[in-house]
PAVEX-670085 format. One record per residue (C-alpha): residue number from 1; x, y, z. Coordinates in steps of 0.5 Angstrom, whole numbers, plus 500, padded with zeros to 3 digits. Each point is the difference from the previous one (the first is absolute). Layout:
BEGIN
+------+-----+-----+-----+
| resi |   X |   Y |   Z |
+------+-----+-----+-----+
|  NUM |   X |   Y |   Z |
...
+------+-----+-----+-----+
! end
This chain:
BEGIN
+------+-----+-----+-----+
| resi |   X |   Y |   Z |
+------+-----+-----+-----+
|    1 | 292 | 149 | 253 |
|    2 | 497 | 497 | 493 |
|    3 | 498 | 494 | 500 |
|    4 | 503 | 495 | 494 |
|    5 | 494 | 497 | 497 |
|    6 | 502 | 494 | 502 |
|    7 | 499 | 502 | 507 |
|    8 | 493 | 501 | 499 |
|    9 | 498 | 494 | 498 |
|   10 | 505 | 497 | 505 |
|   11 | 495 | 503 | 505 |
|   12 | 494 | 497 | 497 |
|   13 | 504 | 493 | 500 |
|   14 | 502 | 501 | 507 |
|   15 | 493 | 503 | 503 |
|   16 | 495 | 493 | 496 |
|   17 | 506 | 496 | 503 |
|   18 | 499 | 503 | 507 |
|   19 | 493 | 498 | 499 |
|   20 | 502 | 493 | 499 |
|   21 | 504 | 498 | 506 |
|   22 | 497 | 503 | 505 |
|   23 | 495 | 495 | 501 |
|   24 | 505 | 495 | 501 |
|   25 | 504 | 501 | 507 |
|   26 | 492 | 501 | 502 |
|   27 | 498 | 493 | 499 |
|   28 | 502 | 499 | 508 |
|   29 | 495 | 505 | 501 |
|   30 | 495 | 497 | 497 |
|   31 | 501 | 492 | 502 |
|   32 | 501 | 501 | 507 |
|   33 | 496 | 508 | 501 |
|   34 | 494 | 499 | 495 |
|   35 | 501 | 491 | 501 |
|   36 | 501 | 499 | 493 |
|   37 | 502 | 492 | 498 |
|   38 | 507 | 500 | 498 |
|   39 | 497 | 497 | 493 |
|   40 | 495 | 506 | 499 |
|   41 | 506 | 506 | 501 |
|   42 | 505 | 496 | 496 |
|   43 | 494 | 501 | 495 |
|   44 | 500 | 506 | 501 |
|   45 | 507 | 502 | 500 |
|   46 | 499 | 496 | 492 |
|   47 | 494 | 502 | 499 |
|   48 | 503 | 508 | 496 |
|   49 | 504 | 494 | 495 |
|   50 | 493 | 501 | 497 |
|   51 | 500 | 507 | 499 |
|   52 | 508 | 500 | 498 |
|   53 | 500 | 495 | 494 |
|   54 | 493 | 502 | 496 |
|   55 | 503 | 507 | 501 |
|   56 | 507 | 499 | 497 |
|   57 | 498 | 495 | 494 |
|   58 | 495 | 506 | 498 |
|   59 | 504 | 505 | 503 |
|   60 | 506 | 499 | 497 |
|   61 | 498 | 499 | 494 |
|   62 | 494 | 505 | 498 |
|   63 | 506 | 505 | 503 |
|   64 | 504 | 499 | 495 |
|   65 | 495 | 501 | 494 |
|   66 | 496 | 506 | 503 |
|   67 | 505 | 503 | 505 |
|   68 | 503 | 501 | 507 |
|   69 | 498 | 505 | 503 |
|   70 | 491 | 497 | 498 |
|   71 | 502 | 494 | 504 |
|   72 | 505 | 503 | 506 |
|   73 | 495 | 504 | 503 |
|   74 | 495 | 497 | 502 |
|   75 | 505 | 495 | 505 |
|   76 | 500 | 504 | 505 |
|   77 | 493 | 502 | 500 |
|   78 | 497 | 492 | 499 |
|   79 | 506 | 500 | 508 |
|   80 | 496 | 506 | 503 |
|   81 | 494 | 495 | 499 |
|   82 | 504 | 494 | 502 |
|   83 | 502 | 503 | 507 |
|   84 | 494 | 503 | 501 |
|   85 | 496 | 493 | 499 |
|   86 | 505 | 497 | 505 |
|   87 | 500 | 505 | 505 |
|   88 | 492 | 499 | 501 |
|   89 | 500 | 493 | 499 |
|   90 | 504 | 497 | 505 |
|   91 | 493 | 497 | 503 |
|   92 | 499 | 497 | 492 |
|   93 | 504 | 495 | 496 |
|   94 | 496 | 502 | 495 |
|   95 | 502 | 507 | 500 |
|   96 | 507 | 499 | 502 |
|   97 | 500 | 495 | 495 |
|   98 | 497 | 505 | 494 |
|   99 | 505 | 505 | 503 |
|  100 | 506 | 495 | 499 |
|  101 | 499 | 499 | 492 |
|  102 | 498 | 508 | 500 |
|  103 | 508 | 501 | 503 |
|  104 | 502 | 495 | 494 |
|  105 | 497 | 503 | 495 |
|  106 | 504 | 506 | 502 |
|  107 | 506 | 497 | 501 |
|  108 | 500 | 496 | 494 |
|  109 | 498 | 506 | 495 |
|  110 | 506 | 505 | 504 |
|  111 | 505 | 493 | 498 |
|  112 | 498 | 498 | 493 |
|  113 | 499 | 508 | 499 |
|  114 | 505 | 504 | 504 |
|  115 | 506 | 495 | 500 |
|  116 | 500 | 501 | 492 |
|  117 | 498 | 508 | 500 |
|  118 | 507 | 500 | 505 |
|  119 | 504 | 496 | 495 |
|  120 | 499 | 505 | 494 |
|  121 | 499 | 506 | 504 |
|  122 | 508 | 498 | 502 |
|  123 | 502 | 500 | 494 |
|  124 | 501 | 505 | 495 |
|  125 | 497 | 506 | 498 |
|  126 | 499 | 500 | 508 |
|  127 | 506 | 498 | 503 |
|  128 | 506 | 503 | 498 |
|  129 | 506 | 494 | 502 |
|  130 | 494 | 495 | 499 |
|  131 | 503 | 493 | 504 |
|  132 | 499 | 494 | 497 |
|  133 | 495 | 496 | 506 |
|  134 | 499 | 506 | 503 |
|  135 | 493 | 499 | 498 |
|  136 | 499 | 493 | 503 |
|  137 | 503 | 502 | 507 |
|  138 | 497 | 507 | 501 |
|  139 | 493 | 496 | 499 |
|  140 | 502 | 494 | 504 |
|  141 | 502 | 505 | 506 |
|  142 | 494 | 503 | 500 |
|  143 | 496 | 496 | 500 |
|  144 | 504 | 496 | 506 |
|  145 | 500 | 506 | 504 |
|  146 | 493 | 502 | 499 |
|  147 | 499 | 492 | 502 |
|  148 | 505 | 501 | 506 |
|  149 | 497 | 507 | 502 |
|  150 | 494 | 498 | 500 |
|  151 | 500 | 495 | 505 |
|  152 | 505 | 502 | 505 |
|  153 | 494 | 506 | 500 |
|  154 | 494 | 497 | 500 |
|  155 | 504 | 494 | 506 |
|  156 | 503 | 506 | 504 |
|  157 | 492 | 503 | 500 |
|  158 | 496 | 495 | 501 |
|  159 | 505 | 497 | 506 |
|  160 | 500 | 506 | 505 |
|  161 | 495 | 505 | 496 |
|  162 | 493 | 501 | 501 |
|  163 | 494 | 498 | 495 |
|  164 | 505 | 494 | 499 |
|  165 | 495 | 497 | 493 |
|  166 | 500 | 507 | 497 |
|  167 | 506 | 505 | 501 |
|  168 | 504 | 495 | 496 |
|  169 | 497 | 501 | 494 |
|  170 | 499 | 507 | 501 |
|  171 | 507 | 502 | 499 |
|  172 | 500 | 497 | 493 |
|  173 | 493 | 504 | 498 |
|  174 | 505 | 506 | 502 |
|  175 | 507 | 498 | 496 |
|  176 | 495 | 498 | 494 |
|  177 | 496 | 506 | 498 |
|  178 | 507 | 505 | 500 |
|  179 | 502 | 494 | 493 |
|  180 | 494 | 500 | 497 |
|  181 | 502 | 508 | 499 |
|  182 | 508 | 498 | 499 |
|  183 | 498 | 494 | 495 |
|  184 | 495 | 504 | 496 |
|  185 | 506 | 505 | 498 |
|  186 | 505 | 495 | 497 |
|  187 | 501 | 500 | 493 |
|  188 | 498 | 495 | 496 |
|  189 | 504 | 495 | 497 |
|  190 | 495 | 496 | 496 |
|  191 | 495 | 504 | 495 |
|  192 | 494 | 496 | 500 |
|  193 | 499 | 497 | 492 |
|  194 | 494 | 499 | 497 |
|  195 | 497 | 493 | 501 |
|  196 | 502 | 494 | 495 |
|  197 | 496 | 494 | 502 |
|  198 | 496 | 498 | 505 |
|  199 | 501 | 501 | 508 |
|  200 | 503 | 493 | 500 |
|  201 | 505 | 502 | 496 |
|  202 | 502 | 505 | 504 |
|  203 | 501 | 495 | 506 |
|  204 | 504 | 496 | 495 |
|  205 | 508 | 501 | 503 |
|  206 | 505 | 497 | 493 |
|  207 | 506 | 501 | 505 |
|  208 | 497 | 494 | 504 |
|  209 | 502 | 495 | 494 |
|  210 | 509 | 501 | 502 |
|  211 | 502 | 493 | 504 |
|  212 | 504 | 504 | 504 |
|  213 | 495 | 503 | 504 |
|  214 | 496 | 494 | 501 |
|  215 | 506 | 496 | 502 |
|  216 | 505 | 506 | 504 |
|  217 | 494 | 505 | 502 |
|  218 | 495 | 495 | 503 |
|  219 | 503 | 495 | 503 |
|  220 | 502 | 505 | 505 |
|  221 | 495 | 505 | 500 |
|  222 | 495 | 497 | 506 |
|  223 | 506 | 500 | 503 |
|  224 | 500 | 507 | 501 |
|  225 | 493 | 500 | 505 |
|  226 | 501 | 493 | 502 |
|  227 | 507 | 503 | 504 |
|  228 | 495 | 507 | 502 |
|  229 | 494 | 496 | 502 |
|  230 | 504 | 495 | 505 |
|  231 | 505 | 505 | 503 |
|  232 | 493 | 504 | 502 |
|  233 | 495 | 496 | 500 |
|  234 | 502 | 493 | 502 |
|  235 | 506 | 501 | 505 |
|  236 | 496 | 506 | 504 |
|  237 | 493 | 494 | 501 |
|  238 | 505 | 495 | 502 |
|  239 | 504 | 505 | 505 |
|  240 | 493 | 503 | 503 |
|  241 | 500 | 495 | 507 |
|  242 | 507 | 502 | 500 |
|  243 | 499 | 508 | 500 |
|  244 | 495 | 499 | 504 |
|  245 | 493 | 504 | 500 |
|  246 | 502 | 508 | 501 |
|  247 | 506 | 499 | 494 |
|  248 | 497 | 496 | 494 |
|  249 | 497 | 506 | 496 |
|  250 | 507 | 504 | 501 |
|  251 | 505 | 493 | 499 |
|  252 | 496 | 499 | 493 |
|  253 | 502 | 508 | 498 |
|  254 | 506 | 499 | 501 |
|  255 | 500 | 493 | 496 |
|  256 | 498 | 504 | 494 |
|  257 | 505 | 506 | 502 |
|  258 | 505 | 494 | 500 |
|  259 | 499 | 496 | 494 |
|  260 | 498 | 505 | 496 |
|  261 | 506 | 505 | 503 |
|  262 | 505 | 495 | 497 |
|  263 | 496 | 500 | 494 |
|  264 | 500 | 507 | 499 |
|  265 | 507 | 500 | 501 |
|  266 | 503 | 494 | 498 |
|  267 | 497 | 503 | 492 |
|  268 | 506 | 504 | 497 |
|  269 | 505 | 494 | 501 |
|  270 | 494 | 497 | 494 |
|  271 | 503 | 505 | 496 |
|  272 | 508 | 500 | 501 |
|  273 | 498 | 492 | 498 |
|  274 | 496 | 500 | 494 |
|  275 | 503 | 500 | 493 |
|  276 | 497 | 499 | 494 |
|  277 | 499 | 492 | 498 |
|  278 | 501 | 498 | 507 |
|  279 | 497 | 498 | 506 |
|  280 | 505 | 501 | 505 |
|  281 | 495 | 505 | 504 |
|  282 | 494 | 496 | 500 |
|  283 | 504 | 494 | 501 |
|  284 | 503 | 504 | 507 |
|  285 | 493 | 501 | 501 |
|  286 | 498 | 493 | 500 |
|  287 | 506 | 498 | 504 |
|  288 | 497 | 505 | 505 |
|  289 | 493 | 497 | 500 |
|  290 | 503 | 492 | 502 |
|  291 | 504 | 504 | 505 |
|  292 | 494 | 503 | 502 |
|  293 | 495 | 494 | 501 |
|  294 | 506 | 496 | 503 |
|  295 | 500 | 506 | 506 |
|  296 | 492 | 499 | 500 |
|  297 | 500 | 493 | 501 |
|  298 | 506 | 501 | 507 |
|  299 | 495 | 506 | 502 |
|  300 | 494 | 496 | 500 |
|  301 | 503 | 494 | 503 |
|  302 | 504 | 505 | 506 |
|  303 | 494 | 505 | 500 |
|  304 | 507 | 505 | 502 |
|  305 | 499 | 507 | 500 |
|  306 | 507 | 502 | 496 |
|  307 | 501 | 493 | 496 |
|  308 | 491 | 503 | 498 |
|  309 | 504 | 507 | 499 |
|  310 | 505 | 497 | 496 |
|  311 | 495 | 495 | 495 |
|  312 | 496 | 506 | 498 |
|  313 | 507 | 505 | 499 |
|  314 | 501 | 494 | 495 |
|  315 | 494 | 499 | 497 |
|  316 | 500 | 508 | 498 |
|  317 | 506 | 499 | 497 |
|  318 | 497 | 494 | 495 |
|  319 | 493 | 505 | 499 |
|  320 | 505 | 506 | 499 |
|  321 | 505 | 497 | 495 |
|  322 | 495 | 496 | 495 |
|  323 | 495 | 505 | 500 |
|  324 | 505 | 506 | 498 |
|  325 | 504 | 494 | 495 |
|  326 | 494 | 498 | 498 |
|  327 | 497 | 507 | 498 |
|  328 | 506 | 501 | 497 |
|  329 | 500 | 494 | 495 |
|  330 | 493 | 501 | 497 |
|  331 | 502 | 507 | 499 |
|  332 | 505 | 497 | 495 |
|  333 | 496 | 495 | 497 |
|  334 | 494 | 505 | 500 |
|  335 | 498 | 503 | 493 |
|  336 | 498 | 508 | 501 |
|  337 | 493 | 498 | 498 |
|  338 | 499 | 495 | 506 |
|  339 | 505 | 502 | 505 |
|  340 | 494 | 501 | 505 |
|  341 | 498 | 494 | 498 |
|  342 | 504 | 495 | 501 |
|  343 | 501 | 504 | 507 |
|  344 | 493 | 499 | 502 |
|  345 | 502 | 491 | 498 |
|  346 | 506 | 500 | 504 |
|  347 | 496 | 504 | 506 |
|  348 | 494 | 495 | 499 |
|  349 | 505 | 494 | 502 |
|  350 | 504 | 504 | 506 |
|  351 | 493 | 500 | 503 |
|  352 | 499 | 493 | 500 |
|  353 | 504 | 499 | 505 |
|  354 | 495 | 504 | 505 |
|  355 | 497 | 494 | 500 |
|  356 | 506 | 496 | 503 |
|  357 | 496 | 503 | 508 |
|  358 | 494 | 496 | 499 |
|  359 | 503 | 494 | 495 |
|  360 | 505 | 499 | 507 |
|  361 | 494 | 501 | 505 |
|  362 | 495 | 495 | 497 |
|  363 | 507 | 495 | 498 |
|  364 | 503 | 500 | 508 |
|  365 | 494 | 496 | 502 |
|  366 | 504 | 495 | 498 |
|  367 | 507 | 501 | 501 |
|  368 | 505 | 506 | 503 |
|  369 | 502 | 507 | 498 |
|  370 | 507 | 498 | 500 |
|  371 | 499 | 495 | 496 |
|  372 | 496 | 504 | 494 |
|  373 | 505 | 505 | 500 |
|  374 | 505 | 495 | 499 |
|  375 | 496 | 498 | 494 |
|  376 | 499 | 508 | 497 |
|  377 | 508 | 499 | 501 |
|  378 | 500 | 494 | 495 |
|  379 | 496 | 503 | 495 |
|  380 | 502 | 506 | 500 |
|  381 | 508 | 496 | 498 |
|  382 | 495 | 497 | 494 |
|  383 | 498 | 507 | 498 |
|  384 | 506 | 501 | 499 |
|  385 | 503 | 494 | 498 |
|  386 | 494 | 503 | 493 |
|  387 | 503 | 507 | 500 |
|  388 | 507 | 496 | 499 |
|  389 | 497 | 497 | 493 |
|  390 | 496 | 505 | 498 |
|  391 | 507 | 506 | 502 |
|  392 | 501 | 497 | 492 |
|  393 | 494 | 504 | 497 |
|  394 | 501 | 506 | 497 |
|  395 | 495 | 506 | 498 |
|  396 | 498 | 498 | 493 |
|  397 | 498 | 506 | 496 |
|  398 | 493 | 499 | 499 |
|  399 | 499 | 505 | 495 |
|  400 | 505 | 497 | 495 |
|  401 | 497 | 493 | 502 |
|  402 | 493 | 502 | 497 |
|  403 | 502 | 504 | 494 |
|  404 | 505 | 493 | 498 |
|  405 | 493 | 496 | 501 |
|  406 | 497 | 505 | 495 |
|  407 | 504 | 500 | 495 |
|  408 | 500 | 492 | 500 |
+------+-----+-----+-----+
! end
């Protein structure tokens, strides 16, 4: 069968998120097998962040200047690297550290990159009977099967394989050279120009400047990561003495298989929802996301298997829908010249809700679980209360602003 050029990239997309994710189900490992303080592997768990923003705000942006096809490659080879540094390194935080922020180079180049390289390639002259937001959901499913993959793959080897700090990135390693052959022979959709000033004003994103995106997109977007990191990273630490020693690793895969499940499957009712000039789907998604810290703060305080199961179902429908709206929104509010972009702004503030984990850890020395999911709750209706005022904005035309602004 002929792969659609969109296909290909989708592969590497999924591959660098494979990559990504299969770190997190491991951080049982490595706090109760390697003896990891709690802090440390919450660290690590954060640590690619500083891999993923550096390489979305100058992937994205250098991408739309010199191309797609330039800066994609290279994401599946900078996982490769990852997956090897965290496959020797399970005896160094250093090494884990170091390879944590090479998986985060990957993952942030194949989401500024290859979620934008998607969207044009499903539209014409590549897709026959383009749909409208077909784009943003191909990509956010990509990305949130190769998160969900990943995880249950690498939770499943290191709970009954041998090798258990090893063979888990050894699947990524296989899955991510096959992508570099399918990534480097789709078509590209962003001839590189000649350079118009300097680096910095490669970098500079004009689409950031609309008022809809600050006050409909952000305020939503450390939602995404913030319901993801609490269904499998928080939850599963706090269920481990209930699990018990022979299961924990196992219980933390299928956390992630669940959260990100319903995420998976939760995205296309972010299409039937959308509408132009509405925030209808994002507005549900947050909805989701209050639902989601509420069940949390029942699961934290009852420590009940199903009631665990059911709050991470919910926070994953929160994930899934504001990261599909929210793609959405800026691929509408983005010009084509920074598409990619703007999609590396709005994943920078998705992920600063992977640092929610280690905020909660060193904050519940104070007070409780139930009681910080409680107030995740409460600003999480803020924000939503912000994206209320700003559904008023409209996307402004900033080609006719400037031109009007030079002819004054």
């Amino acid at each position: 069968m002929r792969l659609k050029p969109w296909m290909r990239v989708s592969s590497a997309l999924l591959a660098v998120a494979w990559g990504g994710n299969e770190f997190t189900p491991l951080l049982v490992m490595y706090r109760t097998v390697e003896g990891y303080q709690q802090v440390a592997v919450d660290m690590l768990l954060a640590a690619y962040v500083l891999g993923i923003v550096p390489a979305l705000l100058i992937g994205g942006p250098l991408s739309d200047r010199h191309g797609r096809r330039t800066l994609m490659i290279p994401a599946p080879v900078l996982a490769m690297v990852g997956s090897v540094l965290l496959a020797v390194g399970a005896e160094s935080l250093v090494l884990l550290f170091v390879g944590r922020i090479f998986s985060g180079l990957a993952l942030g180049l194949g989401m500024a990159v290859g979620t934008s390289w998607i969207k044009e390639l499903s539209e014409r002259p590549h897709e026959a009977h383009p749909e409208k937001v077909s784009g943003a959901r191909r990509a956010s499913l990509s990305l949130t099967a190769g998160f969900a993959l990943g995880a249950a793959a690498a939770a499943a080897l290191a709970q009954f394989a041998p090798l258990q700090t090893v063979l888990p990135y050894v699947i990524n390693l296989v899955i991510c050279v096959p992508s570099v052959i399918l990534v480097a022979g789709a078509p590209e959709t962003r001839r590189a120009t000649a350079p118009q000033g300097s680096l910095l004003s490669d970098l500079r994103i004009p689409a950031t400047r609309q008022h809809r995106f600050w006050f409909v997109v952000a305020p939503s977007a450390p939602w995404v990561f913030g319901c993801a990191a609490s269904a499998y990273a928080i939850l599963p630490a706090l269920m481990a003495d209930v699990v018990g020693p022979g299961y924990r690793i196992a219980f933390s895969g299928l956390m992630c298989l669940v959260g990100l499940g319903f995420g998976f499957f939760i995205q296309p009712l972010g299409k039937r929802l959308d509408r132009d000039g509405s925030i209808r789907s994002l507005a549900v998604g947050m909805g989701a996301v209050i639902l989601g810290m509420l069940a949390a703060g029942i699961a934290a305080a009852t420590l009940n298997l199903a009631v665990v199961l059911v709050a991470s179902a919910v926070l994953g429908c929160g994930y899934g829908l504001v990261l599909v709206s929210g793609l959405q929104e800026v691929q509408r509010i983005a010009r084509p010249d920074d598409l990619a972009g703007l999609t590396a702004v709005f994943y920078s503030l998705t992920y600063v809700g992977f640092f929610v984990p280690m905020v909660l850890a060193l904050v519940s020395r104070f007070t409780s679980y139930p009681w910080l999911f409680v107030s995740g709750a409460v600003i999480a209706t803020l924000c939503l209360g912000i994206m209320a005022y700003g559904r008023r904005h409209e996307v402004r035309d900033l080609d006719a602003l400037e031109a009007a602004a030079v002819t004054r």
